[in-house]
C-alpha positions in Angstrom: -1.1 -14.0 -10.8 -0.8 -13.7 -7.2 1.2 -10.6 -7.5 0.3 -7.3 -7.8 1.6 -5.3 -10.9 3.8 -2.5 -9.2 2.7 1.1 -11.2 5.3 2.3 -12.4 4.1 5.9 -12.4 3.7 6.6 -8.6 6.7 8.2 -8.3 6.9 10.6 -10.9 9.9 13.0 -10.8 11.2 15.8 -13.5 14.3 14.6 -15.3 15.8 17.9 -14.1 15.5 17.0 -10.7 16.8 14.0 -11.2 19.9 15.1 -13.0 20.7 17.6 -10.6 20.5 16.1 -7.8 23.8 14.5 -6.3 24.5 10.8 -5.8 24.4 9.6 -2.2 27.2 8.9 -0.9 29.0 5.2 0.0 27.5 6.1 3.8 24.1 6.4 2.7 24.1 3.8 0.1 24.8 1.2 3.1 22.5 2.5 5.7 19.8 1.5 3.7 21.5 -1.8 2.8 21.9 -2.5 6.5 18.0 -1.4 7.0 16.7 -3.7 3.6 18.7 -6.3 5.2 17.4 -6.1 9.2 13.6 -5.8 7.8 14.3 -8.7 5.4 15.9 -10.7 8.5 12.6 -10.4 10.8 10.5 -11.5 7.9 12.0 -14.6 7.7 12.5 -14.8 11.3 8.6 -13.9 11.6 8.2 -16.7 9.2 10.3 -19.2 11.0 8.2 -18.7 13.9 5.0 -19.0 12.1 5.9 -22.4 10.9 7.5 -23.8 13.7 4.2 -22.8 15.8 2.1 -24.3 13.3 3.8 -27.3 13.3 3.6 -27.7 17.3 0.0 -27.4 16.7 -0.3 -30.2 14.4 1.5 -32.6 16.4 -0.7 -32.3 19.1 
């Protein structure tokens, strides 16, 4: 069990709230796809270079 169990409670909202407020709109909606997207890129470039630098070092 390497992960941790996410609680599900942390963000606790009234249903009200949630059913009044408005949708986001298509704009929105992909702003934050493009941002999930450019984090989740540098991870794996971050990654990339990990290995590739640990791999120089075992070569030597």
């Amino acid at each position: 069990m390497g992960r941790l169990i996410k609680n599900n409670y942390t963000n606790i909202a009234l249903l009200k709230e949630l059913m009044t407020t408005p949708p986001m709109t298509a704009q929105q909606h992909a702003e934050i796809m493009r941002k999930r997207i450019a984090h989740r890129r540098m991870v794996e470039e971050a990654k990339e270079l990990k290995t590739a630098s640990e791999d120089v070092f075992e070569g030597h």
